[in-house]
ModelCIF file with pLDDT and N, C-alpha, C, O atoms, coordinates in Angstrom:
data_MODEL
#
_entry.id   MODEL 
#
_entity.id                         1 
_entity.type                       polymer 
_entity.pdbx_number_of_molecules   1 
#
_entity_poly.entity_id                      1 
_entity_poly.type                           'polypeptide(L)' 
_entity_poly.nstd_linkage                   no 
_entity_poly.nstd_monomer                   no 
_entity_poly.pdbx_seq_one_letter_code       
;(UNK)(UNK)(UNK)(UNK)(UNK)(UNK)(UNK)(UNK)(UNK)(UNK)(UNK)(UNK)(UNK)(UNK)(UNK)(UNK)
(UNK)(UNK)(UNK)(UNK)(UNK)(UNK)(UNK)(UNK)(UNK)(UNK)(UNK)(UNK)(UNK)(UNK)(UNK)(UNK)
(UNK)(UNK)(UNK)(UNK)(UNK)(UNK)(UNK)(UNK)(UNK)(UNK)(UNK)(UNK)(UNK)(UNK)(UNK)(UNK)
(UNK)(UNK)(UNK)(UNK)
;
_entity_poly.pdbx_seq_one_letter_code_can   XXXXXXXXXXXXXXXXXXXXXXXXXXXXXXXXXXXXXXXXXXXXXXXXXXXX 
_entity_poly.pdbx_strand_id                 A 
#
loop_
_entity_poly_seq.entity_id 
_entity_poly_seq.num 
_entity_poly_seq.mon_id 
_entity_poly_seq.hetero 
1 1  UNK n 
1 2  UNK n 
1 3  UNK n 
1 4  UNK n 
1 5  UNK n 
1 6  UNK n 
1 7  UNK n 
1 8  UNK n 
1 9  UNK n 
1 10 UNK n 
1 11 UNK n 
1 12 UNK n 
1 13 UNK n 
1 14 UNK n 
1 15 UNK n 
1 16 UNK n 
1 17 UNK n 
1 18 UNK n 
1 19 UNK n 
1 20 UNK n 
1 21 UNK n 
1 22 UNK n 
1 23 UNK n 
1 24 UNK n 
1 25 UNK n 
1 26 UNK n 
1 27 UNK n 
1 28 UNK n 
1 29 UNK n 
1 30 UNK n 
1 31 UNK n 
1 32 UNK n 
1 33 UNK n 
1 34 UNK n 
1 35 UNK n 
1 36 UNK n 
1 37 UNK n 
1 38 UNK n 
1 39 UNK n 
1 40 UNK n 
1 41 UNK n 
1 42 UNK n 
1 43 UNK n 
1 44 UNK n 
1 45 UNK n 
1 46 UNK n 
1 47 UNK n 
1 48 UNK n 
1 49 UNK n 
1 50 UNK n 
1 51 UNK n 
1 52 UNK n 
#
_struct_asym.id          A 
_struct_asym.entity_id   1 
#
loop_
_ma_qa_metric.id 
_ma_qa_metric.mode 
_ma_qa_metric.name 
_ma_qa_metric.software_group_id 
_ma_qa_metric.type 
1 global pLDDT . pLDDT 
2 local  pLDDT . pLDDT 
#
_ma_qa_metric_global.metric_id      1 
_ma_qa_metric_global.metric_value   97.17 
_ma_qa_metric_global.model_id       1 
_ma_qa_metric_global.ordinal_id     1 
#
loop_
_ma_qa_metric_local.label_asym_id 
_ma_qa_metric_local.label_comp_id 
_ma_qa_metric_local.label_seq_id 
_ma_qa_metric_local.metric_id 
_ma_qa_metric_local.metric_value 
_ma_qa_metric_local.model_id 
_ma_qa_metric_local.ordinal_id 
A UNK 1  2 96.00 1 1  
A UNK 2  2 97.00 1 2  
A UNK 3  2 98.00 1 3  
A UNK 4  2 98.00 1 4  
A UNK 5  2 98.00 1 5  
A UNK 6  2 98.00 1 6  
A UNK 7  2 98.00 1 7  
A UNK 8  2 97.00 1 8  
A UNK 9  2 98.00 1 9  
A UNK 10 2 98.00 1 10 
A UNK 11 2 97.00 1 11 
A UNK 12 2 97.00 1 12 
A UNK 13 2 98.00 1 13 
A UNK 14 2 98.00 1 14 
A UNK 15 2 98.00 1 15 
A UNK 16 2 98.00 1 16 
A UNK 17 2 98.00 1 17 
A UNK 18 2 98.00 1 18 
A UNK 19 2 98.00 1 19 
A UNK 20 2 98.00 1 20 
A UNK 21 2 98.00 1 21 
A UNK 22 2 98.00 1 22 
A UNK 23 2 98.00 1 23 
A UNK 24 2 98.00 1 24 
A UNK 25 2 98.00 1 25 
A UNK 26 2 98.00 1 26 
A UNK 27 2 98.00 1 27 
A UNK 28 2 97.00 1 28 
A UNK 29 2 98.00 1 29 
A UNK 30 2 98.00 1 30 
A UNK 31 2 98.00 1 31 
A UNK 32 2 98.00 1 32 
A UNK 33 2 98.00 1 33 
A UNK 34 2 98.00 1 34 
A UNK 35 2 98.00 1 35 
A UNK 36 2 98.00 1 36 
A UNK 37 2 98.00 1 37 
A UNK 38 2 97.00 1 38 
A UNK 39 2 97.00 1 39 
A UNK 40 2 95.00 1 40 
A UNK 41 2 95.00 1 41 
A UNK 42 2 97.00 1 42 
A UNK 43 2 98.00 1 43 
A UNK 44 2 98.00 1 44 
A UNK 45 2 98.00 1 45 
A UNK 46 2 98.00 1 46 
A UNK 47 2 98.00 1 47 
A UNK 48 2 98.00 1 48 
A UNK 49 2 98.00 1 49 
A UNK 50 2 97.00 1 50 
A UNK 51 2 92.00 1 51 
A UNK 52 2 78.00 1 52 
#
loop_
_atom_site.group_PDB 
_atom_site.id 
_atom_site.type_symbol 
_atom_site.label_atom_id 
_atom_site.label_alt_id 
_atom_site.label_comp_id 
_atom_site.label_asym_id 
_atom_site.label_entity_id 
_atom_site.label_seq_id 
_atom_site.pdbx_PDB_ins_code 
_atom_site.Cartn_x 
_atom_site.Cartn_y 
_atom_site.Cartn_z 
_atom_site.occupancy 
_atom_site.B_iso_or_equiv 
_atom_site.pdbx_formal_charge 
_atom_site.auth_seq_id 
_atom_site.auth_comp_id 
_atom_site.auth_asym_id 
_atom_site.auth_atom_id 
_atom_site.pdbx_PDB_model_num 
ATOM 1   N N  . UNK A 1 1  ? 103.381 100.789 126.338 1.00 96.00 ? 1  UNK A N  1 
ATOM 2   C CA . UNK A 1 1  ? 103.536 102.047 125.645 1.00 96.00 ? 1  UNK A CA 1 
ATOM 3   C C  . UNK A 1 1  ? 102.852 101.945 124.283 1.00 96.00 ? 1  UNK A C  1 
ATOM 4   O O  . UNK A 1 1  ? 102.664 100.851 123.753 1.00 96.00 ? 1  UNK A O  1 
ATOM 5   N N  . UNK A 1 2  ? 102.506 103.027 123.761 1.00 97.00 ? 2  UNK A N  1 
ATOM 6   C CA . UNK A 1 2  ? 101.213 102.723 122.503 1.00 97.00 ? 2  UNK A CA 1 
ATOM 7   C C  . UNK A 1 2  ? 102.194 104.400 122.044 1.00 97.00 ? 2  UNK A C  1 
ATOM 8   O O  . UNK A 1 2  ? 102.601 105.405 122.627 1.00 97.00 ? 2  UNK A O  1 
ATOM 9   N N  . UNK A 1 3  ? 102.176 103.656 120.260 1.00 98.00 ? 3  UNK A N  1 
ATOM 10  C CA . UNK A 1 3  ? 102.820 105.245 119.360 1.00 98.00 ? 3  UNK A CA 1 
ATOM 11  C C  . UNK A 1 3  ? 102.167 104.487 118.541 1.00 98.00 ? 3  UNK A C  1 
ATOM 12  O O  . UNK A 1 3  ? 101.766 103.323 118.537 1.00 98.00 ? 3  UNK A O  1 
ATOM 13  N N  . UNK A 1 4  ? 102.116 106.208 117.207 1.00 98.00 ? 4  UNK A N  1 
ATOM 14  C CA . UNK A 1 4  ? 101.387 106.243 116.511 1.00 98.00 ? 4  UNK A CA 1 
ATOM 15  C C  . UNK A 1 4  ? 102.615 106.094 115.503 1.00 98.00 ? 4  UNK A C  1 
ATOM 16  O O  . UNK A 1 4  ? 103.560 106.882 115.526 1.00 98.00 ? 4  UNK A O  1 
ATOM 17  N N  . UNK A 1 5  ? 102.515 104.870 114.493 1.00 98.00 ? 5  UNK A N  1 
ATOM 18  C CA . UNK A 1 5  ? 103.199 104.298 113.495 1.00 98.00 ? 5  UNK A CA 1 
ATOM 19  C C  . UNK A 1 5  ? 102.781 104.499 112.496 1.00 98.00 ? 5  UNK A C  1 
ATOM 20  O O  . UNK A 1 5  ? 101.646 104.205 112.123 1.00 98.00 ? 5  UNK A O  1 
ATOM 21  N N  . UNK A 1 6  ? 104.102 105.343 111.521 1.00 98.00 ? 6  UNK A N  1 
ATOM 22  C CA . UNK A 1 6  ? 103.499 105.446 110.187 1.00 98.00 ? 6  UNK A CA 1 
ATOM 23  C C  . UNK A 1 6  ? 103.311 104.524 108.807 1.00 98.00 ? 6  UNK A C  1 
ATOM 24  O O  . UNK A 1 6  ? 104.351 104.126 108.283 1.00 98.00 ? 6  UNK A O  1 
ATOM 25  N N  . UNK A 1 7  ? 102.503 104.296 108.419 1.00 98.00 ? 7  UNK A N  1 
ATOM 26  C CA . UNK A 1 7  ? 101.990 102.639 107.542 1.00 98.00 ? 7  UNK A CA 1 
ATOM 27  C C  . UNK A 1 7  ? 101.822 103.318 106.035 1.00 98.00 ? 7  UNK A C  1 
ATOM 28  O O  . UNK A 1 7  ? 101.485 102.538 105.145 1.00 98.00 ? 7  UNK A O  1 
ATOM 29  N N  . UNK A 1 8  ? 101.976 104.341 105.775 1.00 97.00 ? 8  UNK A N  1 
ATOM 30  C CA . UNK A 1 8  ? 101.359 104.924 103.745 1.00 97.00 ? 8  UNK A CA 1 
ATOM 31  C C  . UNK A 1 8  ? 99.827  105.101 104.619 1.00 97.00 ? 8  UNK A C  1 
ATOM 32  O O  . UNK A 1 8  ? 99.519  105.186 105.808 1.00 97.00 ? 8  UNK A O  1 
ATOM 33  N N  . UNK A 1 9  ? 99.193  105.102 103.496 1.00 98.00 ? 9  UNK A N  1 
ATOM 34  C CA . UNK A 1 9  ? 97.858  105.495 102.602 1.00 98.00 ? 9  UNK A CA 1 
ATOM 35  C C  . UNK A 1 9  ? 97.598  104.725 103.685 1.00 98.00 ? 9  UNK A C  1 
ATOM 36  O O  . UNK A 1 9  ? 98.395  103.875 104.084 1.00 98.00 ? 9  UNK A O  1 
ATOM 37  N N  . UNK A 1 10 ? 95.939  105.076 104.495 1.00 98.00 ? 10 UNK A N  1 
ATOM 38  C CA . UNK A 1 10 ? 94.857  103.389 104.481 1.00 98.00 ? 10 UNK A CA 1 
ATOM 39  C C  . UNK A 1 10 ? 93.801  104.022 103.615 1.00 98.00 ? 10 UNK A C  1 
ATOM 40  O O  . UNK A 1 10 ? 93.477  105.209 103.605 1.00 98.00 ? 10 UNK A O  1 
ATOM 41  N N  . UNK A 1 11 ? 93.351  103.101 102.939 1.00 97.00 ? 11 UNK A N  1 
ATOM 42  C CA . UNK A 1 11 ? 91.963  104.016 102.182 1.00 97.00 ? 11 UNK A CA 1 
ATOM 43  C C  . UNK A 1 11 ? 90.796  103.543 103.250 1.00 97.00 ? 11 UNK A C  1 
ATOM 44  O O  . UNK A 1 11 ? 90.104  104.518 103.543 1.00 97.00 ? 11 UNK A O  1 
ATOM 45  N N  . UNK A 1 12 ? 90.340  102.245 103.969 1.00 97.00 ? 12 UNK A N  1 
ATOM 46  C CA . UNK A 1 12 ? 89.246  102.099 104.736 1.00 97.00 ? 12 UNK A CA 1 
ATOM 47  C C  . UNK A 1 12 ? 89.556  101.383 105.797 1.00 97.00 ? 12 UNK A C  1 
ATOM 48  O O  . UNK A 1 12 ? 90.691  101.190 106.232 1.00 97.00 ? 12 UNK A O  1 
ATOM 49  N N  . UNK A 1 13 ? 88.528  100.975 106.233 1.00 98.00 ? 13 UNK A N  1 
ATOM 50  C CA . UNK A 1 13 ? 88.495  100.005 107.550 1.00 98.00 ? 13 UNK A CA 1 
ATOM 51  C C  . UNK A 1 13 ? 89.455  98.977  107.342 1.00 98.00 ? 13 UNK A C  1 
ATOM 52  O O  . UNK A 1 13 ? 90.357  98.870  108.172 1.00 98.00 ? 13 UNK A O  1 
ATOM 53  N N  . UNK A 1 14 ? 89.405  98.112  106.258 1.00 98.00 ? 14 UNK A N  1 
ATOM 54  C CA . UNK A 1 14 ? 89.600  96.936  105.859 1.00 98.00 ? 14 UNK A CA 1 
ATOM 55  C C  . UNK A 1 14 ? 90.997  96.934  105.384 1.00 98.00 ? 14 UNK A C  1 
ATOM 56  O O  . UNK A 1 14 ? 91.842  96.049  105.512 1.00 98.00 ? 14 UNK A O  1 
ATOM 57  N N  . UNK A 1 15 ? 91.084  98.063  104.824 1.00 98.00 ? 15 UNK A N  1 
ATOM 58  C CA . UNK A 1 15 ? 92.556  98.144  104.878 1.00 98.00 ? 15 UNK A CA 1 
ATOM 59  C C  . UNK A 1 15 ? 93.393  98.364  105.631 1.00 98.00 ? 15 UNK A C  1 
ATOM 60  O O  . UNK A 1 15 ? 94.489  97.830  105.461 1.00 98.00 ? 15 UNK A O  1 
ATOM 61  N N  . UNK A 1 16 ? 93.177  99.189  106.674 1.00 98.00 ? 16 UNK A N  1 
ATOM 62  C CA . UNK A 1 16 ? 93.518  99.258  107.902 1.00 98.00 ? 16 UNK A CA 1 
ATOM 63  C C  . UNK A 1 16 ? 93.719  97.966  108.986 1.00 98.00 ? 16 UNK A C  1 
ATOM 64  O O  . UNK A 1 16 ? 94.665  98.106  109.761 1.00 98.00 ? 16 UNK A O  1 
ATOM 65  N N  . UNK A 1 17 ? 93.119  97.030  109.082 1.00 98.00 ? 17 UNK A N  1 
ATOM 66  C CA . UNK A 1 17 ? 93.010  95.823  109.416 1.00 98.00 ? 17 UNK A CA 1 
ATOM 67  C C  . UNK A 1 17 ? 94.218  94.916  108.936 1.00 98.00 ? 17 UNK A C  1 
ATOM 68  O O  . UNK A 1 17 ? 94.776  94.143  109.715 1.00 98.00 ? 17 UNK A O  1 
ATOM 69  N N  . UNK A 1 18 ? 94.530  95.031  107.826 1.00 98.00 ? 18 UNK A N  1 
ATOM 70  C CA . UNK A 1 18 ? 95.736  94.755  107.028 1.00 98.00 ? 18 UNK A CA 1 
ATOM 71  C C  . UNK A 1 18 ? 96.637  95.225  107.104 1.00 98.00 ? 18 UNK A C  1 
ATOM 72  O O  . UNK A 1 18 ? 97.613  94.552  107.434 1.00 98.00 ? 18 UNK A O  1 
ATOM 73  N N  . UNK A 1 19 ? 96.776  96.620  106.839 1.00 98.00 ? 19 UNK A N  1 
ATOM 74  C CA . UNK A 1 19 ? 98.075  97.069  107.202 1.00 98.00 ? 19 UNK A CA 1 
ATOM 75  C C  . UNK A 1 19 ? 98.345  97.173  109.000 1.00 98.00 ? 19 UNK A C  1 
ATOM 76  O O  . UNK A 1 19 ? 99.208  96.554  109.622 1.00 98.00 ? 19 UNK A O  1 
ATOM 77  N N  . UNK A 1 20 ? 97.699  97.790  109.361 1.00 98.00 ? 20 UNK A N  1 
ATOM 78  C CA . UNK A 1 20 ? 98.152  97.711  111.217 1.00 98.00 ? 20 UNK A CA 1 
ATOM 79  C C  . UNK A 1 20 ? 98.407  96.844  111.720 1.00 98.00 ? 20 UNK A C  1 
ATOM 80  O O  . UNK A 1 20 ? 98.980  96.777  112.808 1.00 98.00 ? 20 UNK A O  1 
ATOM 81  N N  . UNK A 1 21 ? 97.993  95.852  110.954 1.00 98.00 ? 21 UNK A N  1 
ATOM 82  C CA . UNK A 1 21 ? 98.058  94.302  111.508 1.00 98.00 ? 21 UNK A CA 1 
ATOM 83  C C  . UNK A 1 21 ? 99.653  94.020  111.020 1.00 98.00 ? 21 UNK A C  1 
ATOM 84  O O  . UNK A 1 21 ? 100.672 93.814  111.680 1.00 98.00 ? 21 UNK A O  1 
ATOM 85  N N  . UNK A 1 22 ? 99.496  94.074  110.095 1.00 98.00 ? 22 UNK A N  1 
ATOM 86  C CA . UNK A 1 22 ? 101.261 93.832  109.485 1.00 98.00 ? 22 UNK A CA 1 
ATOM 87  C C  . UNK A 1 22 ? 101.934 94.245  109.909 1.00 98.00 ? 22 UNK A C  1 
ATOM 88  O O  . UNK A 1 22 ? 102.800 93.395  110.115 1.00 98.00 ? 22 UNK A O  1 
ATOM 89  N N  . UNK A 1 23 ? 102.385 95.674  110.476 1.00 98.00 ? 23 UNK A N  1 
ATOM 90  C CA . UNK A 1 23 ? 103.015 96.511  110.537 1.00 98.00 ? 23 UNK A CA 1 
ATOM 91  C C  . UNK A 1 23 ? 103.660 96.441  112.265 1.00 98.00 ? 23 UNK A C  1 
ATOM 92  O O  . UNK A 1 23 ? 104.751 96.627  112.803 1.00 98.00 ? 23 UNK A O  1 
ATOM 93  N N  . UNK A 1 24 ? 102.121 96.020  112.750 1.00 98.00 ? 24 UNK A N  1 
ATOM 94  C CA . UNK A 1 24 ? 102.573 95.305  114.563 1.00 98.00 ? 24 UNK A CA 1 
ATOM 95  C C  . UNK A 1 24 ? 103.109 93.971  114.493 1.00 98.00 ? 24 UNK A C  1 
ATOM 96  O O  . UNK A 1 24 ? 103.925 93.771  115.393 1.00 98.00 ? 24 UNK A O  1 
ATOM 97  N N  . UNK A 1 25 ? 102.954 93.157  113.855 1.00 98.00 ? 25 UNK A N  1 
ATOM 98  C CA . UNK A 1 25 ? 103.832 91.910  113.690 1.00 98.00 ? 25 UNK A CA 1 
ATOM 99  C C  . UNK A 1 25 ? 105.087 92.215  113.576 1.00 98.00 ? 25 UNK A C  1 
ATOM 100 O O  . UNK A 1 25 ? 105.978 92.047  114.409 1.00 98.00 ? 25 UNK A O  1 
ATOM 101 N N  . UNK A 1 26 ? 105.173 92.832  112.158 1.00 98.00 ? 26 UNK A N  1 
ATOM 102 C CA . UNK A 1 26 ? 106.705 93.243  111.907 1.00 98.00 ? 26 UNK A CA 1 
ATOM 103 C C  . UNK A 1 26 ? 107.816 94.166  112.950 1.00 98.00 ? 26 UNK A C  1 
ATOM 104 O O  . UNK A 1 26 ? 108.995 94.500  112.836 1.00 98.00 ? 26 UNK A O  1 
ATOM 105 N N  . UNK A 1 27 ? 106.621 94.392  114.136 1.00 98.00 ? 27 UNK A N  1 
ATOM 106 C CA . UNK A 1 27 ? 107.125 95.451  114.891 1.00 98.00 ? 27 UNK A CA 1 
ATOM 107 C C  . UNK A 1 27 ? 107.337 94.433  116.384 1.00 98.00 ? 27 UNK A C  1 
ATOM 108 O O  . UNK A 1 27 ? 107.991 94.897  117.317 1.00 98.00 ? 27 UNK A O  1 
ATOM 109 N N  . UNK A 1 28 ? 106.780 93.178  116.470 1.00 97.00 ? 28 UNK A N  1 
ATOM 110 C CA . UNK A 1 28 ? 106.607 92.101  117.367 1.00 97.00 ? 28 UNK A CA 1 
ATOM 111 C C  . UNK A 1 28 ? 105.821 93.145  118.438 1.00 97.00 ? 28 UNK A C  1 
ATOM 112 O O  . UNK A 1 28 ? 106.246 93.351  119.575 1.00 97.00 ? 28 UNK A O  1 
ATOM 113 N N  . UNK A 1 29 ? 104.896 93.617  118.016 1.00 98.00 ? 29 UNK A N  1 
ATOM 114 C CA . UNK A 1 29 ? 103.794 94.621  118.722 1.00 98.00 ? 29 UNK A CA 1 
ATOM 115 C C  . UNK A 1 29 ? 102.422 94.061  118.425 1.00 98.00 ? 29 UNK A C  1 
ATOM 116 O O  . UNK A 1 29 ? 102.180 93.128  117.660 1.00 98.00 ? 29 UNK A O  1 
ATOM 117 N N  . UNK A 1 30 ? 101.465 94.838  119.217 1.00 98.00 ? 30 UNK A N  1 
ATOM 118 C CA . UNK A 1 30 ? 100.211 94.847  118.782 1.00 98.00 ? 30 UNK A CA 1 
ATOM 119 C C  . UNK A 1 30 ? 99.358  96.089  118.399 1.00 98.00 ? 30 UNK A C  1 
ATOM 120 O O  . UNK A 1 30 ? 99.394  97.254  118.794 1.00 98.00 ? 30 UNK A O  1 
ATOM 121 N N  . UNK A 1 31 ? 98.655  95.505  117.585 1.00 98.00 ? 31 UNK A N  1 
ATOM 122 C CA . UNK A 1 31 ? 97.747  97.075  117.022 1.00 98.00 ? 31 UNK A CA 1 
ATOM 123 C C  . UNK A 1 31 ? 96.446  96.993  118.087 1.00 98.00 ? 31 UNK A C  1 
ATOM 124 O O  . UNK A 1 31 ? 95.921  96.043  118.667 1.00 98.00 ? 31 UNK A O  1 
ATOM 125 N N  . UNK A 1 32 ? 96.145  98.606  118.068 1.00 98.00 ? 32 UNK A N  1 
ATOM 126 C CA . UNK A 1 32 ? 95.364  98.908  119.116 1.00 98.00 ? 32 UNK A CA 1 
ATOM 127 C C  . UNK A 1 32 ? 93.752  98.820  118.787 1.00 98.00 ? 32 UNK A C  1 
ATOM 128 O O  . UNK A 1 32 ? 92.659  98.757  119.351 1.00 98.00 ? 32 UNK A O  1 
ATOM 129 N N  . UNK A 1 33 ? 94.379  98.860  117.451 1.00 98.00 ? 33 UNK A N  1 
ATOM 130 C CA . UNK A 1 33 ? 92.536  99.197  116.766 1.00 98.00 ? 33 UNK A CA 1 
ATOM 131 C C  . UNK A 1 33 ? 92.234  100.255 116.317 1.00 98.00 ? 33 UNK A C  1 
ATOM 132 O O  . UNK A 1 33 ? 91.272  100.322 115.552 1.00 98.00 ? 33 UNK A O  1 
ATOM 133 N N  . UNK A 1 34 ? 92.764  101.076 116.565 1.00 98.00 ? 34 UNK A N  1 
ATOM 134 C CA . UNK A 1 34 ? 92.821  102.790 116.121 1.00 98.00 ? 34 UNK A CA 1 
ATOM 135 C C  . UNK A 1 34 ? 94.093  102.944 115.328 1.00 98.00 ? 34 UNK A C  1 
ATOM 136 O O  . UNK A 1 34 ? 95.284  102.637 115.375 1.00 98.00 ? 34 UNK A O  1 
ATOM 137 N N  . UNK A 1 35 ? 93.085  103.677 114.460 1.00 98.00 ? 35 UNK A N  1 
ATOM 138 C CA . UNK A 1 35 ? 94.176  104.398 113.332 1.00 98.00 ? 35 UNK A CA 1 
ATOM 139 C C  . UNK A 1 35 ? 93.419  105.885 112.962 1.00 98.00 ? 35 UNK A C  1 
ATOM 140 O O  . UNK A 1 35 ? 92.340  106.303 113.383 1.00 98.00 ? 35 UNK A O  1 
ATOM 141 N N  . UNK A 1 36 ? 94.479  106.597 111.925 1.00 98.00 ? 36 UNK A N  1 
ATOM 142 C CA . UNK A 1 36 ? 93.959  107.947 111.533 1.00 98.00 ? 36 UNK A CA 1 
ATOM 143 C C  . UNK A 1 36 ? 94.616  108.552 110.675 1.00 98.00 ? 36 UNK A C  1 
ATOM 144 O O  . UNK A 1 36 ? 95.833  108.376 110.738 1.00 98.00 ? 36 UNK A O  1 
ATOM 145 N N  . UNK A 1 37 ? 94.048  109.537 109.493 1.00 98.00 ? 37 UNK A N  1 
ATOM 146 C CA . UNK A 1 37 ? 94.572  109.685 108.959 1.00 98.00 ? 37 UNK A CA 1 
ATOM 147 C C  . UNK A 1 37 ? 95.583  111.019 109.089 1.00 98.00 ? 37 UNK A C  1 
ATOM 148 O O  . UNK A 1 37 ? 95.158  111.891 109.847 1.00 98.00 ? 37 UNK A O  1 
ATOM 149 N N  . UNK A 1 38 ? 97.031  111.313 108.357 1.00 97.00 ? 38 UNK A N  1 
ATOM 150 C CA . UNK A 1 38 ? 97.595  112.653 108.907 1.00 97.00 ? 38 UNK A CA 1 
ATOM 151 C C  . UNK A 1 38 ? 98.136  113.314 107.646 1.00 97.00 ? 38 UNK A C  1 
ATOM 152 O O  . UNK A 1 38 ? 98.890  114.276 107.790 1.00 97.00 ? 38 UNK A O  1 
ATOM 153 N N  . UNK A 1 39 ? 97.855  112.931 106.543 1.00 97.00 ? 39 UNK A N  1 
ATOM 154 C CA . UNK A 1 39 ? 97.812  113.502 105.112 1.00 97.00 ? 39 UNK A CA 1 
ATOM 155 C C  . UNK A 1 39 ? 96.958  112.683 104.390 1.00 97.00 ? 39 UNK A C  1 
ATOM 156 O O  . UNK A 1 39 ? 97.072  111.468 104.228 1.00 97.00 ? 39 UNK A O  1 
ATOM 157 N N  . UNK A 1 40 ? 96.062  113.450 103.951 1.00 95.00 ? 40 UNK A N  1 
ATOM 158 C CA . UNK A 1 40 ? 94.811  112.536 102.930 1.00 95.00 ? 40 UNK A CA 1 
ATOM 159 C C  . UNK A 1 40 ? 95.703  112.106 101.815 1.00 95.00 ? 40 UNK A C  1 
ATOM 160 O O  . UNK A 1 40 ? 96.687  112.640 101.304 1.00 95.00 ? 40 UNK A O  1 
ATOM 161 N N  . UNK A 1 41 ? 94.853  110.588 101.504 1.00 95.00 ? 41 UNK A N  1 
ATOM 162 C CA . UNK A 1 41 ? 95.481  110.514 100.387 1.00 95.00 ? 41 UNK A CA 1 
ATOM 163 C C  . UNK A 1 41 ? 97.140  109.692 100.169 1.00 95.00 ? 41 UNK A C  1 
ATOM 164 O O  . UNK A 1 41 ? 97.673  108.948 99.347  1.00 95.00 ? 41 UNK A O  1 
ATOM 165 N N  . UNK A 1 42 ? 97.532  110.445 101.600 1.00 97.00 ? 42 UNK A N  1 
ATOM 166 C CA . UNK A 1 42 ? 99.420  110.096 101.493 1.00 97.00 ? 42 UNK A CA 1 
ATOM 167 C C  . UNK A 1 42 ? 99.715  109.227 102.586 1.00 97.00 ? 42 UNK A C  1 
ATOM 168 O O  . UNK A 1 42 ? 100.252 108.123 102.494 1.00 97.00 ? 42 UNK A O  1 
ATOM 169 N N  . UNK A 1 43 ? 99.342  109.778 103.592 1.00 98.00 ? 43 UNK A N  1 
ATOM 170 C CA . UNK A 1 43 ? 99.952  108.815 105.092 1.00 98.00 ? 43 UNK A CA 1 
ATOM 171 C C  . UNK A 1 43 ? 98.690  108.798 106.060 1.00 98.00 ? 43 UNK A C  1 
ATOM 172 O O  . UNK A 1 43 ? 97.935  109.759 106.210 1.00 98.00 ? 43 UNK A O  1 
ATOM 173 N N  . UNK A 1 44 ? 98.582  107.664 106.645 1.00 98.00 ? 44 UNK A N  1 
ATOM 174 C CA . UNK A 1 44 ? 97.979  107.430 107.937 1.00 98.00 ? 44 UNK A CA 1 
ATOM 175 C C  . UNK A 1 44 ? 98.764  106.799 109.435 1.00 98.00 ? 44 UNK A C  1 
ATOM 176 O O  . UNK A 1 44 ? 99.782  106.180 109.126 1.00 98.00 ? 44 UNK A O  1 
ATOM 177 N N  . UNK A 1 45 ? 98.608  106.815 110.383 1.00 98.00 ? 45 UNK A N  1 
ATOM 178 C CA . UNK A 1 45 ? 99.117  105.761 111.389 1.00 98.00 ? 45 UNK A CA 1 
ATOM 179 C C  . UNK A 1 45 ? 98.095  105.368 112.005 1.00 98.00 ? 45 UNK A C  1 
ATOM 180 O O  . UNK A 1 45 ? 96.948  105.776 112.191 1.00 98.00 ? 45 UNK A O  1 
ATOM 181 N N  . UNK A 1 46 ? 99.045  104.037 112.444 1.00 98.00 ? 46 UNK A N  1 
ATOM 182 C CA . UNK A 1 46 ? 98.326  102.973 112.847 1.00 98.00 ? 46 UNK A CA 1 
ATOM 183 C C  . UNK A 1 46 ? 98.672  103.003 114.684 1.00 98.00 ? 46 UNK A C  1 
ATOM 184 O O  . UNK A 1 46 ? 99.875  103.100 114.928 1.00 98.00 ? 46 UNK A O  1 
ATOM 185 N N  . UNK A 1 47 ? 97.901  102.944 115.718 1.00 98.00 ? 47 UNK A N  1 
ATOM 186 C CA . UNK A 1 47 ? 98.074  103.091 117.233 1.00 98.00 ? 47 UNK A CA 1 
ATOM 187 C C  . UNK A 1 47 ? 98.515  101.568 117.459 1.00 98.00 ? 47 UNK A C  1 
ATOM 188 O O  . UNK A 1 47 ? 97.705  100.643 117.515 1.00 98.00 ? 47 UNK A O  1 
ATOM 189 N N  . UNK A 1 48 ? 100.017 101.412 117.592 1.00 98.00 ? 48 UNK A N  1 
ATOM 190 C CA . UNK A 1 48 ? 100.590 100.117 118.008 1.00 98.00 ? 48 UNK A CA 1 
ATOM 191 C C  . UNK A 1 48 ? 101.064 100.028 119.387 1.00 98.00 ? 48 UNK A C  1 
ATOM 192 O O  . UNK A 1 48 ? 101.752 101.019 119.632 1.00 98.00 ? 48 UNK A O  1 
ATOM 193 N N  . UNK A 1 49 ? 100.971 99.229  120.396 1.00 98.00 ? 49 UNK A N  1 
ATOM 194 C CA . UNK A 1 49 ? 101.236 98.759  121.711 1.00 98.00 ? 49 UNK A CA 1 
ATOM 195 C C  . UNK A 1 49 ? 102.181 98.139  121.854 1.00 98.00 ? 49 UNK A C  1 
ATOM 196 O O  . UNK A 1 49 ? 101.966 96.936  122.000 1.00 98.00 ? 49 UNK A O  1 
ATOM 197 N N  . UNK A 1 50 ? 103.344 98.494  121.881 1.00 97.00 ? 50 UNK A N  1 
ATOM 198 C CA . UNK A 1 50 ? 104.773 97.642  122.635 1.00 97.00 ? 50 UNK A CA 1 
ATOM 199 C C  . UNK A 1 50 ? 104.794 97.185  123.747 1.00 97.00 ? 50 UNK A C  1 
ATOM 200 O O  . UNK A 1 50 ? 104.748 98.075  124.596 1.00 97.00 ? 50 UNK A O  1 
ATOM 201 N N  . UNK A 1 51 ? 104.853 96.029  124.209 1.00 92.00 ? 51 UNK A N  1 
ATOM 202 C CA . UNK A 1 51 ? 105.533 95.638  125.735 1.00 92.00 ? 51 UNK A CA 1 
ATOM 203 C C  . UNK A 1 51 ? 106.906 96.143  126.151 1.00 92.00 ? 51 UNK A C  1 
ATOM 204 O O  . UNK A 1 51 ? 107.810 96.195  125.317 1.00 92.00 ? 51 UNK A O  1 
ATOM 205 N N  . UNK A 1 52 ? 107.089 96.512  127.396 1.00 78.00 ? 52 UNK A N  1 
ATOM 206 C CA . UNK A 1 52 ? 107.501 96.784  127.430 1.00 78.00 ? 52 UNK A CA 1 
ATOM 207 C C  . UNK A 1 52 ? 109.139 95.925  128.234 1.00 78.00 ? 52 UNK A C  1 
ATOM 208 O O  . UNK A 1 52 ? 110.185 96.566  128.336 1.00 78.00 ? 52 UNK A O  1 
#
């Protein structure tokens, strides 16, 4: 199953890499690689993969 997790701000790639990455650990998940933003500026999510 893959949801879209909310992480704050990403400003780029690289940050994104960082936070999604963190955020699926902390979640004992994996990040998908895709993210997006859903308020500029304020919030993005990150596409994380749970086992199920």
């Amino acid at each position: 199953m893959i949801r879209d997790i909310e992480v704050g701000p990403i400003w780029n790639q690289r940050d994104a890499e960082t936070k999604c990455r963190d955020k699926a650990r902390d979640l004992r998940a994996e990040w998908t690689g895709n993210w997006h933003t859903t308020a500029q500026g304020r919030q993005s999510v990150c596409s994380i993969r749970f086992r199920r």
